[in-house]
C-alpha positions as CSV (number, residue, x, y, z in Angstrom):
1,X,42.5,57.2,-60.2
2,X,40.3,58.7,-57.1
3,X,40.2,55.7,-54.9
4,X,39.2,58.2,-51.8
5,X,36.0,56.9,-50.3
6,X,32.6,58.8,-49.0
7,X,29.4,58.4,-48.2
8,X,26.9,59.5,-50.3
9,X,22.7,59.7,-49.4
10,X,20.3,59.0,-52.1
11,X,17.0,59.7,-52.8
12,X,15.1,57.1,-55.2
13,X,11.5,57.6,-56.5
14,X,10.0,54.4,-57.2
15,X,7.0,52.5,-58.5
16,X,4.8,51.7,-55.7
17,X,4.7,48.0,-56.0
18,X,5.8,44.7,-54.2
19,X,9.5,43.7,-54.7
20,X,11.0,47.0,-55.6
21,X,12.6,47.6,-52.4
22,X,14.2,43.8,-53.1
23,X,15.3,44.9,-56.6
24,X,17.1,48.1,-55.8
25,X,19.5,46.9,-52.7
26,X,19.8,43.8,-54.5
27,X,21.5,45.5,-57.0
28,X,23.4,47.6,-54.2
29,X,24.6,43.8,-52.9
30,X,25.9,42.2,-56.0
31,X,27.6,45.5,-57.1
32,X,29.6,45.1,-53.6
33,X,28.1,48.2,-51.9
34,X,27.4,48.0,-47.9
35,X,23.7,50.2,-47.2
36,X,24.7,51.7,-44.2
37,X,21.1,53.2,-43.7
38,X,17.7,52.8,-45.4
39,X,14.5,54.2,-45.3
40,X,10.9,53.6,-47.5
41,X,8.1,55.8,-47.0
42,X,5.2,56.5,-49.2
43,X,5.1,59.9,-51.1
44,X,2.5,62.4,-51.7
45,X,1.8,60.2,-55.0
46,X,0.3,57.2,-53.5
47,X,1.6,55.1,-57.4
48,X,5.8,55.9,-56.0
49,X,7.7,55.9,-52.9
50,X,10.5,57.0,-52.0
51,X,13.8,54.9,-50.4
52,X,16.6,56.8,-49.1
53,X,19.8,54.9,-48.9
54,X,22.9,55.6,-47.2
55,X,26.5,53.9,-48.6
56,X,29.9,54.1,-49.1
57,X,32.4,54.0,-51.7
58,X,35.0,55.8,-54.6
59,X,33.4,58.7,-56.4
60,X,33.7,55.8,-59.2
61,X,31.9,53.4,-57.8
62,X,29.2,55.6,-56.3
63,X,28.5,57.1,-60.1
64,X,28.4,53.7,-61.6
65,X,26.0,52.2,-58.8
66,X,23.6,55.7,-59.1
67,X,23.8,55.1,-63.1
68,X,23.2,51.5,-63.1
69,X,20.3,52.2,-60.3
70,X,18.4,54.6,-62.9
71,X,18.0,52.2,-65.4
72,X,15.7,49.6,-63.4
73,X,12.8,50.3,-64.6
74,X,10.9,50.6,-61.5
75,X,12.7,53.6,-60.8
76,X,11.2,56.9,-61.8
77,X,14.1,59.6,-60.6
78,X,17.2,59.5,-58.7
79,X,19.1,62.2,-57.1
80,X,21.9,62.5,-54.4
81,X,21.0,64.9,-51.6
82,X,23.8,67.1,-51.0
83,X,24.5,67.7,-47.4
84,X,24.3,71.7,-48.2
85,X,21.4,71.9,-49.9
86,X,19.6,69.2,-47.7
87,X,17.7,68.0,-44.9
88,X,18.7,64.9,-43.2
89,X,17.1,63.6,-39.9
90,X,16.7,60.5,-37.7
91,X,14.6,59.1,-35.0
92,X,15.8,57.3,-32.1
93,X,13.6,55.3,-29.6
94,X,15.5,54.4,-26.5
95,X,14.6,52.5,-23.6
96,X,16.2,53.4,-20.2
97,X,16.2,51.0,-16.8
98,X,15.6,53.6,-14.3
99,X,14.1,54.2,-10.8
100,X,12.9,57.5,-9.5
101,X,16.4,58.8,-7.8
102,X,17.5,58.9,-11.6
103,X,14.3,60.4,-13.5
104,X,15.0,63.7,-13.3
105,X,18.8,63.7,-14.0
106,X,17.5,61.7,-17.3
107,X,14.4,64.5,-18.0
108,X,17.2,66.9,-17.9
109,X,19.6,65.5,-20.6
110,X,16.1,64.6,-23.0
111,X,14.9,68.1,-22.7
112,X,18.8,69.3,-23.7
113,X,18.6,67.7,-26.4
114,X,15.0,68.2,-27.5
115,X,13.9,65.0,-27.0
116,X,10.6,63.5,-25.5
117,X,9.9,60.8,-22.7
118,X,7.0,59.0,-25.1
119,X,6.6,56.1,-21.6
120,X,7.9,55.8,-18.2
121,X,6.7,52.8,-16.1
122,X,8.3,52.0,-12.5
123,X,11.2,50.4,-14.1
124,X,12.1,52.2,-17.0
125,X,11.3,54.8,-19.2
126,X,11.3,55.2,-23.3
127,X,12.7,58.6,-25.2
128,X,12.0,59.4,-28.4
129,X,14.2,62.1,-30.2
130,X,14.7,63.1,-33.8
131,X,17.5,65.0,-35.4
132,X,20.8,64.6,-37.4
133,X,22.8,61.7,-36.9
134,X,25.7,63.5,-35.4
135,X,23.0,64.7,-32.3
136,X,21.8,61.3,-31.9
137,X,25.3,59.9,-31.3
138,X,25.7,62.4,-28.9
139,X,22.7,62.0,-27.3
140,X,23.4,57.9,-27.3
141,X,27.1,59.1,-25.4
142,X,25.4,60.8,-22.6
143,X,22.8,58.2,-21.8
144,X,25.8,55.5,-22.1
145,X,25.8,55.9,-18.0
146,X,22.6,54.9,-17.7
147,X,21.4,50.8,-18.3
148,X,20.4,51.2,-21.5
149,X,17.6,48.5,-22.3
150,X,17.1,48.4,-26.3
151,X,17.9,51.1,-29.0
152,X,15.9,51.4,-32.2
153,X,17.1,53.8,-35.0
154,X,15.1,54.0,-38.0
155,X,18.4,55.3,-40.3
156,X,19.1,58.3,-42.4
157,X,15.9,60.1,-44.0
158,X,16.4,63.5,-46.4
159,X,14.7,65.6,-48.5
160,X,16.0,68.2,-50.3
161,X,15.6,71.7,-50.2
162,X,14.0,73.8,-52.9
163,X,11.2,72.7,-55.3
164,X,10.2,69.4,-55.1
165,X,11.7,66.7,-57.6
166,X,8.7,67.0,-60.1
167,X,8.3,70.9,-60.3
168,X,12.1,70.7,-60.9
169,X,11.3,68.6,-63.4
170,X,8.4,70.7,-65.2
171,X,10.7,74.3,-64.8
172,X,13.5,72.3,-67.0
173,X,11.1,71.6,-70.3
């Protein structure tokens, strides 16, 4: 038996309602899954949305939490985004106590890494930058010289490449 674990990205379409984010990583809990990320937006259809979540596990358990996921019956479509044939991103918002003697060396790294300096006051300064998780942590490594005030991350957010869920929907009647 394959007891190797991974992590695996999900996309869920779901009704639009209160409680449904409650429902689905409920079910993620009592199964004994660990959300390591997880994102809700609102869709181009403003009856769904869509929550990407982020876990671990055997190829076992990840089939039988997808499986048992698609039958609530708030959820509309589920699919996992493949890291080939998908786009994942993040956005980090980092606040940085600085002074003027370090500004520069600071604007330097951000603009490295494509970021943005989004507020700067006399003390500090806050960076915004978006990308794959692997160029955050990298990002998060350089800065780890600096005094680093408070980090938000908002967690893993993908989309997959290709028509969109419903066309691929429509092409397969």
């Amino acid at each position: 038996m394959d007891k190797e674990i991974k992590k695996e990205v999900i996309s869920i379409l779901v009704d639009n309602q209160a409680n449904v984010l409650t429902r689905v990583s409920s079910l993620f809990g009592r199964r004994g899954f660990n959300i390591d990320s997880l994102t809700v937006s609102a869709t181009n259809d403003p009856s769904l949305s869509r929550i990407t979540v982020v876990f671990t596990g055997t190829e076992q358990g990840l089939h039988q939490i997808i499986t048992q996921t698609a039958k609530l019956e708030v959820v509309k479509k589920i699919f996992t985004l493949d890291k080939t044939s998908s786009i994942y991103r993040e956005l980090l918002l980092l606040k940085v106590k600085t002074d003027k003697t370090e500004r520069s060396a600071i604007k330097e790294i951000v603009e490295i890494y494509r970021g943005r300096i989004v507020d700067l006051s006399k003390s500090s300064l806050i960076i915004e930058i978006t990308g794959a998780s692997e160029k955050l942590d990298a990002f998060m490594e350089m800065m780890n010289c600096y005094d680093i005030l408070e980090v938000c991350r908002t967690g893993i957010t993908g989309i997959s490449r290709g028509p969109s869920w419903d066309e691929d929907a429509e092409s397969a009647q």
